[in-house]
LOFIDREN-432382 format. One record per residue: residue in three letters; x, y, z of N, C-alpha, C in turn. Coordinates in steps of 0.1 Angstrom, whole numbers, plus 2048, in hexadecimal, padded with zeros to 3 digits. Layout:
! LOFIDREN-432382
ALAXYZXYZXYZ ...
//
This chain:
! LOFIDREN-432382
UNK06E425A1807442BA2407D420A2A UNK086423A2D09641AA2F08F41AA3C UNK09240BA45090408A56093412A5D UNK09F414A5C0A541EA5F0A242AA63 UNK09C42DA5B09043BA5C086438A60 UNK08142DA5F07342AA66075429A73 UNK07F421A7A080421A84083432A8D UNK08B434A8B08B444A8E07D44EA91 UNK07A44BA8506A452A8505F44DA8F UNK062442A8F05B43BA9E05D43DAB0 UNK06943FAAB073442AB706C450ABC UNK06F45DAAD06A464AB305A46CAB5 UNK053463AB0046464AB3042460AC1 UNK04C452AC604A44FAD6051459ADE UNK05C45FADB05F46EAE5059476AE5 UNK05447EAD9047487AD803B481AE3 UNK03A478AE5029472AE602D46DAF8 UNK03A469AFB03F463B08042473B0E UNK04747CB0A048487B0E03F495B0F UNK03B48CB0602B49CB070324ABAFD UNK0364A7AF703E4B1AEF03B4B8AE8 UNK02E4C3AEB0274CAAE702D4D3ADF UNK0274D7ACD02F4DEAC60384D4ABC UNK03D4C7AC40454C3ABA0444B8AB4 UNK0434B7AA80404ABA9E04A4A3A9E UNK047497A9805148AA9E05948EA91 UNK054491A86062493A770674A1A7D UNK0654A6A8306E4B9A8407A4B0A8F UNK07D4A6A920864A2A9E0914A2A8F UNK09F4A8A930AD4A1A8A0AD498A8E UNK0B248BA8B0B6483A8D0C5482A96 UNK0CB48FA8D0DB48CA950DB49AA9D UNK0D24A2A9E0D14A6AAB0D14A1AB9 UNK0D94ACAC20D84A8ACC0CB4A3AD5 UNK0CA49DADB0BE49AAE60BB4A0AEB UNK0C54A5AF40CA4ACB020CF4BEB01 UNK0CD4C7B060D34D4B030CF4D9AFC UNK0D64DBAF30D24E5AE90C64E0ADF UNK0C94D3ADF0C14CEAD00B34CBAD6 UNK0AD4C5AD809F4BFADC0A04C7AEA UNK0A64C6AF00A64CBB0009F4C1B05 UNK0A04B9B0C09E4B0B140A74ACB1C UNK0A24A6B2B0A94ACB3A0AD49CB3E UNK0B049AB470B048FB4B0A1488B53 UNK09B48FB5908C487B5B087485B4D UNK08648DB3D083489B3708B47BB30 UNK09B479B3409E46BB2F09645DB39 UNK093462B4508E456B49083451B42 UNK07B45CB4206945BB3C06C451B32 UNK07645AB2507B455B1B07F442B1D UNK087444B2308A435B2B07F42CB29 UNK07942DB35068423B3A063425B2C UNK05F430B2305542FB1605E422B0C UNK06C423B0A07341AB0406F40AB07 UNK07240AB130743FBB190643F8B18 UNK0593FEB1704C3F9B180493F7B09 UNK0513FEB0204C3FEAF10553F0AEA UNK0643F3AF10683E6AE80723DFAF1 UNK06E3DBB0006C3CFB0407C3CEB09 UNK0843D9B110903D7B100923DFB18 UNK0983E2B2709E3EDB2E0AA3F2B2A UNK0A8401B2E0B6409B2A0B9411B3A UNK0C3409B3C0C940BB4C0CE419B50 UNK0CD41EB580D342AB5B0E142EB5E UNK0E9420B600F541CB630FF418B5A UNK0F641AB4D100416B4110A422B3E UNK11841EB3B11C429B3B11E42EB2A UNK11542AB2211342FB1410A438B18 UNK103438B210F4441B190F544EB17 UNK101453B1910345DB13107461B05 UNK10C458AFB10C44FAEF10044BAEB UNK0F8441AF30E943FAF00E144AAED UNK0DD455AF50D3460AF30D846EAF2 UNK0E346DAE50EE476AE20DE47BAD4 UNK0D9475AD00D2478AC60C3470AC2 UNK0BE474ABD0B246CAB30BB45AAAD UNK0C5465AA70C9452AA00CF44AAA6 UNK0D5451AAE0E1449AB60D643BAC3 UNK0C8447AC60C043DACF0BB432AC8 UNK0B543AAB90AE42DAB00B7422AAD UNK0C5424AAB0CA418AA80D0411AB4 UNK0D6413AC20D140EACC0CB405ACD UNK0BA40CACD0AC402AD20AB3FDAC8 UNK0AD3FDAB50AC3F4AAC0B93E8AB0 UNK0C13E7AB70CA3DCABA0C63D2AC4 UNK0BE3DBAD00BA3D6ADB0AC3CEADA UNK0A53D6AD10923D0AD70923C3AD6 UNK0873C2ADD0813B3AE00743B0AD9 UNK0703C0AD605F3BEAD50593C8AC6 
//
């Protein structure tokens, strides 16, 4: 399994699990689905949750004031590689 994909799959086991995401398995997430709207549906209190679960898992804040994060949490891969550039931990 390429990092790549592992990390992802991690990513989305901690959304599943930071979100309570009853019904959905961390492999049923696309990857280059959306987050937000249509794809996952997830709101903006769910990016904060999302947020805090990040920064406790790998040791890095993701600001609310950045003006990517709409780029950042455009997707599954787009986050995983993100937080694979940023961790600390």
């Amino acid at each position: 399994m390429s990092q790549t994909l592992q990390a992802e799959q991690e990513l989305a086991a901690l959304i599943v699990e930071a979100l309570n995401l009853e019904g959905v398995a961390p492999d049923s997430i696309d990857p280059e689905a959306p987050l937000f709207g249509d794809g996952l549906g997830l709101d903006s209190i769910d990016a904060l949750e999302l947020a805090l679960a990040i920064s406790k898992r790998y040791g890095f804040q993701l600001r609310s004031d950045n003006p990517d994060n709409k780029q950042i949490f455009s997707s599954l891969r787009a986050l995983s590689a993100h937080v694979e550039q940023h961790r600390t931990a």
